[in-house]
N, C-alpha and C positions, 0 to 999 in steps of 0.2 A: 576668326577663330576657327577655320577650319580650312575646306582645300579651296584655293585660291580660285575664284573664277575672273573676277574683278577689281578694280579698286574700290567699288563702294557694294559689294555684298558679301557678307556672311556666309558663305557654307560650312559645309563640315569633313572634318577629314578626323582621322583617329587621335587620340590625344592620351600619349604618356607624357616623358617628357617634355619632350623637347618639341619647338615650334617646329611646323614645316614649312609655313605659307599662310598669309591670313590676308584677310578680304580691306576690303574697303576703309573708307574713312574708320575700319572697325577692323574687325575681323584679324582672327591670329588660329594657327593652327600647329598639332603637336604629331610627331612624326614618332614610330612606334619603338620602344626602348624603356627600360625600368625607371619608374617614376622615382627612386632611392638608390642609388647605391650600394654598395656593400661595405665600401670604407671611402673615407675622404681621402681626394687625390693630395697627391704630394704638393708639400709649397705654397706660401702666402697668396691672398686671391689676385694679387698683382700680376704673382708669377703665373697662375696659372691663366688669368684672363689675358693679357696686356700680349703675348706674342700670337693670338688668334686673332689681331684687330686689322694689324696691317695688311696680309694677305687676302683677309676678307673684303677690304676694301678696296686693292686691288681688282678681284674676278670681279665682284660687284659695282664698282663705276666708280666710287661714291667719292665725293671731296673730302667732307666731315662728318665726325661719331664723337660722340659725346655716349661713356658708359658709366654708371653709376653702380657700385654693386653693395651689398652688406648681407655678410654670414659671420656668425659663430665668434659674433664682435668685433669682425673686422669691416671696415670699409676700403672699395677700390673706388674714387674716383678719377677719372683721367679723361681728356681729349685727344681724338690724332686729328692731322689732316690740314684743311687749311680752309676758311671761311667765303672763300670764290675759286671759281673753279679756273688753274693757269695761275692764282696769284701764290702768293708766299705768308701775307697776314692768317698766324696761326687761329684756328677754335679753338675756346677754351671753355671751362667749364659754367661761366660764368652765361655762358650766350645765350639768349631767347628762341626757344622755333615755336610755329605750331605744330600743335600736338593732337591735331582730328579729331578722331572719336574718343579719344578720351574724354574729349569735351558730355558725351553723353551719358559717363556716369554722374556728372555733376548736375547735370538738366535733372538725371531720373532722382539725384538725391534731394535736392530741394521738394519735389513730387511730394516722396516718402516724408519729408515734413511740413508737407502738407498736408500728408493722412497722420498726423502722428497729431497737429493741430486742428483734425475734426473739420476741417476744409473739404475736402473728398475722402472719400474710399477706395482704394483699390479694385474694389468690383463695381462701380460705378461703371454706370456707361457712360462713352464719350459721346452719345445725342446729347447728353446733361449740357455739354459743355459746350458740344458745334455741333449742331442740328445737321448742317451741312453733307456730315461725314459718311460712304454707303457704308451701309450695313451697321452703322452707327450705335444704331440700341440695341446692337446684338456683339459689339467691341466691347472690352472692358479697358480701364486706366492701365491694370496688372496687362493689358496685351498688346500693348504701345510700347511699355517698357520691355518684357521680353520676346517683342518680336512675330507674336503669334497673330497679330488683327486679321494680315490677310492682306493691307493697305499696301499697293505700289509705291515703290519709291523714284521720287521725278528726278534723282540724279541719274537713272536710265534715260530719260527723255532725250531724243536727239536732237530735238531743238533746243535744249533746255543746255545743252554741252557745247551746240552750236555757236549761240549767243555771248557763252562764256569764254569760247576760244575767242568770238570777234570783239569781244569789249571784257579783256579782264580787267578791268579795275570797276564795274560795273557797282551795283549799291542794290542786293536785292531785298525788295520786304518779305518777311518770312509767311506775309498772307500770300504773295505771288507762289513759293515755292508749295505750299500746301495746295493751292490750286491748281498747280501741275499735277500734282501727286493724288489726287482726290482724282482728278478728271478720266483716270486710266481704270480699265475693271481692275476691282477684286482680285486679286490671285487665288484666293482659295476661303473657304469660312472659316470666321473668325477660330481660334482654337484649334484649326485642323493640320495646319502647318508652318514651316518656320521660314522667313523671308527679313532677311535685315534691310529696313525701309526706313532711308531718312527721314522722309514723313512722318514715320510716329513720333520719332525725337522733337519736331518740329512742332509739330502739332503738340506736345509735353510744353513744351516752352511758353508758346502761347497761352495756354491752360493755368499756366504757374504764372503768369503776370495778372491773367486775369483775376487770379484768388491768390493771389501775391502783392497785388498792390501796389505793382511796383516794374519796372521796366528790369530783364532777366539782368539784363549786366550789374542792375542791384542785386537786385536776387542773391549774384554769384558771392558779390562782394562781401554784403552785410552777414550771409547764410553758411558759409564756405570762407573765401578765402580771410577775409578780418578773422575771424574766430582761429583760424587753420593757420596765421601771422604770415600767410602764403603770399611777401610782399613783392615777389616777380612771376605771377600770375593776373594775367586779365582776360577779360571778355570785352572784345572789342565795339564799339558803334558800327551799324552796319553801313557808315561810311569812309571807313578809315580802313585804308588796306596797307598803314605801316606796320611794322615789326621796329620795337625799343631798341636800342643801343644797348650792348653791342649784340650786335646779330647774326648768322650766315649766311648764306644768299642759299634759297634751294632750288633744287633744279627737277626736270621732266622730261622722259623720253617721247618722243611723238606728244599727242595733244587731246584736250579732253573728249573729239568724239572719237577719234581712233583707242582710245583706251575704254571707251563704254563694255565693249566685251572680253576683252584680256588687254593687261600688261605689256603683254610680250611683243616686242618688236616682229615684223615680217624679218623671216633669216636674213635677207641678203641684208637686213638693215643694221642687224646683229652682226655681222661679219662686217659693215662698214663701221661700227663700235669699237668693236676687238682691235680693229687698223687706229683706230682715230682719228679716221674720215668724218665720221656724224658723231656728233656733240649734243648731250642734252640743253634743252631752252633753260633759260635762267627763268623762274615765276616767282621770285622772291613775295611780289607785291601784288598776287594776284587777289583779289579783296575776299574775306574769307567766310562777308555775309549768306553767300551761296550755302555756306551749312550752317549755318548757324546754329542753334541749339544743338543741333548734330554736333557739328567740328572745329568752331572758330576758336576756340581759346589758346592762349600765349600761354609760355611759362617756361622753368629753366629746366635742369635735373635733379638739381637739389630741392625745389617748391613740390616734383612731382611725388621727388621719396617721400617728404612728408606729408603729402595729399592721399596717397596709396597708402602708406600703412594707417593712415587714420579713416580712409574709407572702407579697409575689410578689418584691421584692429580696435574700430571702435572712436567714437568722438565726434561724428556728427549727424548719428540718430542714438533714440535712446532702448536702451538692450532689445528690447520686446522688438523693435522693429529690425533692428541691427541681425537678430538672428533670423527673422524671416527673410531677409533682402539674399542673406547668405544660404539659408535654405532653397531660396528659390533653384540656387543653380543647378539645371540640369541639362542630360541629354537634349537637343532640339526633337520635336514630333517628326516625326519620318524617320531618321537616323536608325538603320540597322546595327549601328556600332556601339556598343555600351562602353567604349571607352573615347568616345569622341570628345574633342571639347564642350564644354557646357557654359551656357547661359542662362542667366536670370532678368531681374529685374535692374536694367541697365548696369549687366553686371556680366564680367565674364569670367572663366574657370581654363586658364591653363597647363595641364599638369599639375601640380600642387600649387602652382599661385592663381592666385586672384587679382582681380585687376581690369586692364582694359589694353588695347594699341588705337595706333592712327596711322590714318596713313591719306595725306588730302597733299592735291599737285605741290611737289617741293617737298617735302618732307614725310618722315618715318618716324612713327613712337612709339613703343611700348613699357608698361608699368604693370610691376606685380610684386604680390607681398603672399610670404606664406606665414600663416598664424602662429599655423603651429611649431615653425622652423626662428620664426622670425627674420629669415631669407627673404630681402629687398632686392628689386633688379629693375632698372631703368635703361632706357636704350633709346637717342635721339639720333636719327642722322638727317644728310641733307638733300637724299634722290630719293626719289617715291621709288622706283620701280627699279633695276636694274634692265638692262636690254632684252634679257631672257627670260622678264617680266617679274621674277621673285623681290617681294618688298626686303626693303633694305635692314630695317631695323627687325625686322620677324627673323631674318636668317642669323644678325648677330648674334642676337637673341637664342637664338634654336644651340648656335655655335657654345656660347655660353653656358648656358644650362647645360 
């Protein structure tokens, strides 16, 4: 949600409309312009979305986009492209990706009904839960969710990127990935600043099986997706690194330690791009337990509209919480920008929607809903980065809006 520094963090950059660049397995960011209008442009949302697809995908690398749109009663959905890169077998709306950090508004929702069912509190601290954790009895639950603990996040680790470039199909337990992320100082005291760290998501996960009952891939099912009739949406076993039929294959420029600190290709590698000399890696299957509670979940464009307006319109907390989770959104601490994008409690704010993105090797997501518009917009593609680093689905996205 804000100015792009990597694929897995958050910053911030200004936020009216329109996206500019957004971070990590998260992170979306809005580039400065009137958040309204003054009149509606001309022509059904077809017309007006459907000729800014091809072009974009073009500068941008991409094989396949899948866009989902809904204003003022109308619905555009469509796919372009083609589901491997060099083949001909079209995408279609139908197809499965992961969808990253989306995965973490669902982690932080289950949380919230678990403070709704007098399990925890929000201002709880997390020593309650893992003694383990520094600064622990001075964390609260509310600062795992939006970001403020202070907790590093062990998708920086370069061994931790290492590993996963030499064994992607790997199977990690999400106790291993908290003890990367525990094991690094502090960034800053709890509350005092803003750092989007898988680790809190993970550690959230954790927390919710243990006063949940229940292993999260339940969790998601029984809490979320059954209720939400969200029948091609799942949360994978963390040893299962397929993707359901029918699917796209996605793809990755350079590799996960060379992308720890930016996206962006070195020029001349960009310049071998442009030629079509260097080809992105295909990571279709790289196994997606590495974020788990963070970023592993499946799903299509149609499961995600109805997940997203029902997670900022209401239906799977009940009002009293619904409006604090929505309240929460704000500025992050430090931001000189009062019109930056905003975050809450696994929950993010850009320009008038609400919602979340993704963005994890192979693929691009983002989902927003505006309340008050009733303005739906989903955006899947199938490159994480472009060569010149800008995520794929944040710029269709930014295009759109």
């Amino acid at each position: 949600m804000i100015a792009r520094l990597n694929r897995r963090q958050l910053v911030q950059a200004s936020a009216a409309p329109v996206l500019a660049g957004i971070a990590a397995p998260i992170g979306t960011t809005f580039a400065q312009g009137a958040a309204t209008p003054a009149a509606s442009p001309a022509g059904s949302l077809g017309e007006r979305i459907r000729p800014l697809i091809d072009p974009l995908m073009r500068e941008l690398f991409v094989p396949g986009v899948v866009v989902l749109a809904r204003s003022s009663g109308e619905e555009f959905f469509e796919a372009f492209g083609v589901r491997e890169l060099g083949g001909q077998e079209p995408i279609t709306t139908d197809d499965y990706v992961r969808i990253g950090s989306n995965t973490k508004t669902m982690t932080g929702t289950i949380i919230l009904q678990l403070v709704q069912e007098g399990k925890l509190a929000l201002t709880d601290p997390v020593s309650t839960y893992r003694p383990e954790v520094p600064n622990g009895e001075h964390i609260t639950i509310a600062q795992l969710l939006d970001m403020t603990s202070g907790l590093a996040s062990y998708s920086f680790d370069p061994e931790f990127n290492r590993l996963m470039d030499d064994d992607p199909n790997r199977s990690w337990d999400p106790e291993e990935l908290v003890a990367i992320g525990l094991a690094k100082p502090p960034l800053f005291a709890p509350g005092q600043g803003f750092f989007y760290s898988n680790t809190n998501t993970v550690l959230l996960g954790l927390i919710a099986e243990n006063l949940g009952g229940g292993q999260l891939s339940d969790l998601m099912q029984e809490r979320i997706y059954d209720p939400l009739k969200l029948e091609n949406t799942r949360f994978p076993a963390v040893n299962d690194s397929s993707l359901p039929t029918p699917h796209p294959h996605g793809y990755l420029y350079g590799n996960n330690v060379s992308t720890i600190h930016t996206t962006a290709l070195p020029l001349y590698q960009q310049a071998e791009a442009e030629a079509g000399t260097l080809l992105p890696s295909d990571v279709t299957d790289i196994n997606p337990s590495w974020a788990w509670a963070a970023g592993a979940a499946i799903s299509t464009a149609a499961d995600l509209a109805t997940y997203v307006e029902a997670l900022i319109g209401g239906g799977l907390l009940d009002e009293a919480t619904q409006a604090e989770r929505l309240a929460s959104l704000k500025v992050p601490p430090g931001s000189t920008d009062p019109d930056a994008a905003k975050y809450g409690l696994a929950l993010a704010q850009f320009g008038p929607l609400m919602g979340h993105d993704g963005s994890v090797p192979g693929y691009t997501s983002f989902m927003g809903h505006d309340p008050e518009t009733g303005n739906t917009l989903i955006v899947l593609a199938t490159l994480q980065s472009a060569p010149d680093g800008r995520l794929v689905a944040n710029e269709i996205t930014k295009a759109i809006l």
